[in-house]
N, C-alpha and C positions, 0 to 999 in steps of 0.2 A: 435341494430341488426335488418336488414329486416325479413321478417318472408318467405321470399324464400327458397325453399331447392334447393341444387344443387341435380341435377337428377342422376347425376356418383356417386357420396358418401352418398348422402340423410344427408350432412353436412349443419346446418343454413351457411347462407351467413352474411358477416359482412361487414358493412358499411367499408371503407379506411379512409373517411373524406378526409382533406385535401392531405394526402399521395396520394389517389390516382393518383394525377397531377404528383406524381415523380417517374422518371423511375428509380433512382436509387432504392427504396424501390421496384418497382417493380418486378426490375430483382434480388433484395439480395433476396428475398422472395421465387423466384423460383431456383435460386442459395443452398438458405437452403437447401430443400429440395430436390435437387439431391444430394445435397454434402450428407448428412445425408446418405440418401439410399445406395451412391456410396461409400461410406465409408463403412455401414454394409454391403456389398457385397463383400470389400476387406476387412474385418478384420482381415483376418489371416498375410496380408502385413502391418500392423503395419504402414500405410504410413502416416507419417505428412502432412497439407496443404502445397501444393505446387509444392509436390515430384512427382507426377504424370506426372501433365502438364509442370513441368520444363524436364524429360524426354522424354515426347511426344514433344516437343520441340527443343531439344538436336537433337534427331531422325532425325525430319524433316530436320534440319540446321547444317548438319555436321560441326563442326569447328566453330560455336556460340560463340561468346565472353560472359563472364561472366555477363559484362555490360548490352547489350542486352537481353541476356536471362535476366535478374534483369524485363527491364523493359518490357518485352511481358509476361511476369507473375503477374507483378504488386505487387511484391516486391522489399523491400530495396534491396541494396545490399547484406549489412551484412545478413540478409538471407538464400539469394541467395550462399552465402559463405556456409553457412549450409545445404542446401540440396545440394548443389554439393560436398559437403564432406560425404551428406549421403550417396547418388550415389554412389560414390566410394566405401565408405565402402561398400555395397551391390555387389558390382562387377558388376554394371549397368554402369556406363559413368567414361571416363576416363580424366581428365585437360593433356592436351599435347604441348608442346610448339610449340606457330606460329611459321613456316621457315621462314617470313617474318618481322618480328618483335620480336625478343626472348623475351622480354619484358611483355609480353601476352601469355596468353595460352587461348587454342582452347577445344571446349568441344566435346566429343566424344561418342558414345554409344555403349559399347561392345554388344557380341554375347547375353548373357548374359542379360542384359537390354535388347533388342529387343527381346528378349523370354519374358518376364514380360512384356515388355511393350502391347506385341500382347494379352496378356491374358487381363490386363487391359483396353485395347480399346475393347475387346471382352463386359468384365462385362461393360462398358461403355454405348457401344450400349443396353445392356440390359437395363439398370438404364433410358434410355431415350426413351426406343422404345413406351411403353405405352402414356408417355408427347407428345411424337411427333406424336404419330398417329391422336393424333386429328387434324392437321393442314393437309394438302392437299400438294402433291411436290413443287407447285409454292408458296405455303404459306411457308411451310420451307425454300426454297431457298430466296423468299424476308426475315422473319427476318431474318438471318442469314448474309445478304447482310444488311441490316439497322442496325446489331449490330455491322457489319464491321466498316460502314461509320460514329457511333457514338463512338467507341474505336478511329478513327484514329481523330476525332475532341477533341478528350482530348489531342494531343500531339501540336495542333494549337496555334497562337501565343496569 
């Protein structure tokens, strides 16, 4: 362990070793601890991983295939099965059959979930406003732009 303190927490600093070269440790790392925080700031929604961003999702992409949603959340399916059965149960998003395909059904976000969802993007903003005020607008905007461009190089051949 260096014997640096960080200046924000007066926390020892701790070497990474080799981890430091990988961005997946990097980013689970800072992942923990928003999920942690964003978690005890919604603990009275009892919400399982996933359920969130599979609704902020939903939202975005009216009529979202299951599939799709699966993988812009980076769960299985079977899953993905599971929180959109949560959803439902909560009277959040609704499975509705495609006009185009009966075969498939389309995801939906009631009145309902878009009341929950606006509160949760609220505590959201909260849980991240601190993290992100350290970086500057054109600093947020490039990572945000580089986390893009590294999620769409996981689906390459």
């Amino acid at each position: 362990m260096a014997n640096d303190k960080n200046d924000a927490t007066d926390t020892p600093q701790v070497d990474l070793g080799r981890l430091s070269d990988f961005i997946g440790f990097r980013l689970r790392r800072i992942q923990n601890h928003l999920s942690r925080n964003f978690s005890a700031r919604n603990a009275e929604w009892n919400l399982r991983s996933g359920l969130f961003s599979s609704l902020a999702i939903i939202a975005a992409n009216p009529g979202i295939s299951q599939n799709l949603l699966s993988r812009e959340v980076g769960l299985d399916k079977s899953a993905t099965v599971q929180i959109v059965d949560d959803l439902e149960s909560r009277g959040w998003a609704e499975r509705r059959r495609s006009p185009t395909d009966r075969r498939f059904y389309e995801l939906v976000v009631t009145d309902k979930g878009q009341d929950a969802l606006s509160q949760l993007l609220a505590n959201l903003e909260e849980t991240e406003r601190d993290v992100m005020a350290h970086l500057s607008p054109a600093e947020r905007t490039l990572l945000l732009e580089l986390l893009d461009r590294i999620y769409q190089s996981c689906f390459k051949g």
